[in-house]
N, C-alpha and C positions, 0 to 999 in steps of 0.2 A: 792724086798722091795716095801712097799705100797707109794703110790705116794702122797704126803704132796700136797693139793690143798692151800693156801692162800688165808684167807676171803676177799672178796672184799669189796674193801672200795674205792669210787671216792672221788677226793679231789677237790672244786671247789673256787680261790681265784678272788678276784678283788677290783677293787674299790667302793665306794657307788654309787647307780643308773647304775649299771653295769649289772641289774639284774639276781644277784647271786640267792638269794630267791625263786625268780620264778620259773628260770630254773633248778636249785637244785629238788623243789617240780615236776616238770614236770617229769623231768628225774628221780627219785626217782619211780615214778606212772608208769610211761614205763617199767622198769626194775623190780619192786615190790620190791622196798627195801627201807627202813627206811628213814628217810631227819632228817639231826643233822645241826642247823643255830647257829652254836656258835656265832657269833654276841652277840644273844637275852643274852647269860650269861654275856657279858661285859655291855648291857644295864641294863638287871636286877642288875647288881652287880652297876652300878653308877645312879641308883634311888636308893639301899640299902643303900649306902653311901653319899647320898647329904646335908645331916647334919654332916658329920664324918670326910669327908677329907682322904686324900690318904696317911697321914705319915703312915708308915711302922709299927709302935705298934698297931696304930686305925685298918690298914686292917685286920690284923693278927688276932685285940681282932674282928672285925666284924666278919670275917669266921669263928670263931672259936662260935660264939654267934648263928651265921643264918644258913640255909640251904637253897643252890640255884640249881635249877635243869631249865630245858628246855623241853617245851614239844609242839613239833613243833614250830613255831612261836607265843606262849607266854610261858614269863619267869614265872617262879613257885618260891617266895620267903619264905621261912618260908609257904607253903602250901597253902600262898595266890596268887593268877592266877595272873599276870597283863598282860593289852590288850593294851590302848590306855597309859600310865604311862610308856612306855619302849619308846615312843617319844614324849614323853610333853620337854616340854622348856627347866626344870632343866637338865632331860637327854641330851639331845642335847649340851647346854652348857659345862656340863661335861665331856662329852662321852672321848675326844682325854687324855685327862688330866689322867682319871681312867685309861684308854687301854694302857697307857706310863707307869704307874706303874710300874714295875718290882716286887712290891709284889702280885698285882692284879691279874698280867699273872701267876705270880708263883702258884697262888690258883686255877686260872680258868683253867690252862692247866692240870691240874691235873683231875677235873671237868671235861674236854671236852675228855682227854684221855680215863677217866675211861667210858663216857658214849661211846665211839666209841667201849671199849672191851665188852662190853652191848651188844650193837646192834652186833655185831659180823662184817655182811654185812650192809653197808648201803654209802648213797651220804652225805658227810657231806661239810658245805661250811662257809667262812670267809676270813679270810686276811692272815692267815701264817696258812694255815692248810699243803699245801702241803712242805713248806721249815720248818716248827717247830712242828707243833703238830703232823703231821702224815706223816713223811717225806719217809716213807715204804708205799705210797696209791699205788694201783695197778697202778691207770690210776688220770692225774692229768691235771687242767683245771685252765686257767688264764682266765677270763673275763672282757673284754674290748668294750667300749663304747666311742662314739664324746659326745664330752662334753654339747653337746645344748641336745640331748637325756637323757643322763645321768642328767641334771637338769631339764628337763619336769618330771621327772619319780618324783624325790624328791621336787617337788617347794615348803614345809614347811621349806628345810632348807638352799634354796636359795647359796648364794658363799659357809657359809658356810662349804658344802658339798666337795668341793675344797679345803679348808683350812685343815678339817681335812685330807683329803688324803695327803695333801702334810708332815703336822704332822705323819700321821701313816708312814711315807715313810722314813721318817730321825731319826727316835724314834732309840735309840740305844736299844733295845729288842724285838726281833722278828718284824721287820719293812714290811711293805707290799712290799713284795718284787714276782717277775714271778721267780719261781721255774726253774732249769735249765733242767729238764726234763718234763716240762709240755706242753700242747699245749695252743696258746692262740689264743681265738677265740673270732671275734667280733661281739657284740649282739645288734648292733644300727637299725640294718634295719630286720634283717630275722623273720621272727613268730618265736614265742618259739617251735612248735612244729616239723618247720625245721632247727631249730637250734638244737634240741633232736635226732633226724635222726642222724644229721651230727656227734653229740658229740657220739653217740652210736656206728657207725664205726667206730670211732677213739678210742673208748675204747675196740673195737673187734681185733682193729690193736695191740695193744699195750700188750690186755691181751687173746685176743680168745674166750673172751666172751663177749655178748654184749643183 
């Protein structure tokens, strides 16, 4: 019988300033496969809704109205690009508030599912990609940062940036949680590109391909 390969998909979670992004896009360029920053769909979707509000009929009549896609790190809303608008103020404000939603996730997981069965192979990276969205990723990656790092990285969003992790963390709907088969590796001191090295054995270990 012919031997069924399984797409590879790396899952990378962590916290903000943990830099997920980066080394998502590194390791994506390494490997030559696609980079999905689900993120940008929870930013895009809480600038879509910053007049709307999160009750459960408004999200529902929002998605059902707009079309939201991701195309690298900018959100695509209704066919209009945004760049600097996925972290303006009202975004920020909002971000933990829209991501707690339970109708939000229920719309964007869907969203982020269908764009991972797209790309077939690719790194995609977030907060619950490896325990909820893609909880079959071949090889899966927590990233972890000291906290004075992880606030130089973000200094627009200052504590913040702590608050909301500590929000995503206790959220009763897919909480940022380290996957119990992932490795977690921390990205406060090494360059990105030996941190890439190291992440690639460890995805050679786990799946023989690297």
């Amino acid at each position: 019988m012919p031997v069924v390969v399984e797409p590879l998909v790396i899952a990378i979670d962590g916290p903000g300033g943990s830099g997920k992004s980066t080394v998502a896009a590194s390791l994506a360029t390494a490997m030559s496969l696609p980079v999905l920053s689900t993120g940008v769909f929870f930013r895009a979707v809480a600038w879509g809704l910053a007049d709307t509000g999160v009750d459960d009929a408004q999200v529902d009549d929002w998605f059902d109205r707009h079309s939201v896609a991701v195309e690298g790190q900018l959100g695509v809303v209704d066919g209009v690009v945004l760049t600097d608008e996925l972290r303006s103020p009202v975004v920020q404000v909002s971000l933990s508030k829209v991501a707690a939603s339970p109708r939000v996730r229920s719309h964007v997981l869907d969203l982020e599912r269908r764009e991972i069965e797209r790309l077939g192979e690719c790194v995609v990276e977030g907060r619950d990609i490896g325990s909820v969205v893609w909880p079959h990723a071949s090889c899966k990656f927590f990233l972890a940062a000291r906290q004075e790092v992880r606030l130089r990285r973000r200094p627009e969003e200052g504590p913040k940036l702590f608050e909301r992790d500590r929000k995503d963390s206790i959220r009763a709907h897919a909480p940022l949680v380290i996957a119990d088969d992932a490795f977690i590796v921390d990205n406060s001191d090494d360059a990105v590109d030996e941190l890439v090295i190291r992440m690639r054995e460890l995805i050679g270990v786990r799946t023989g391909r690297c």
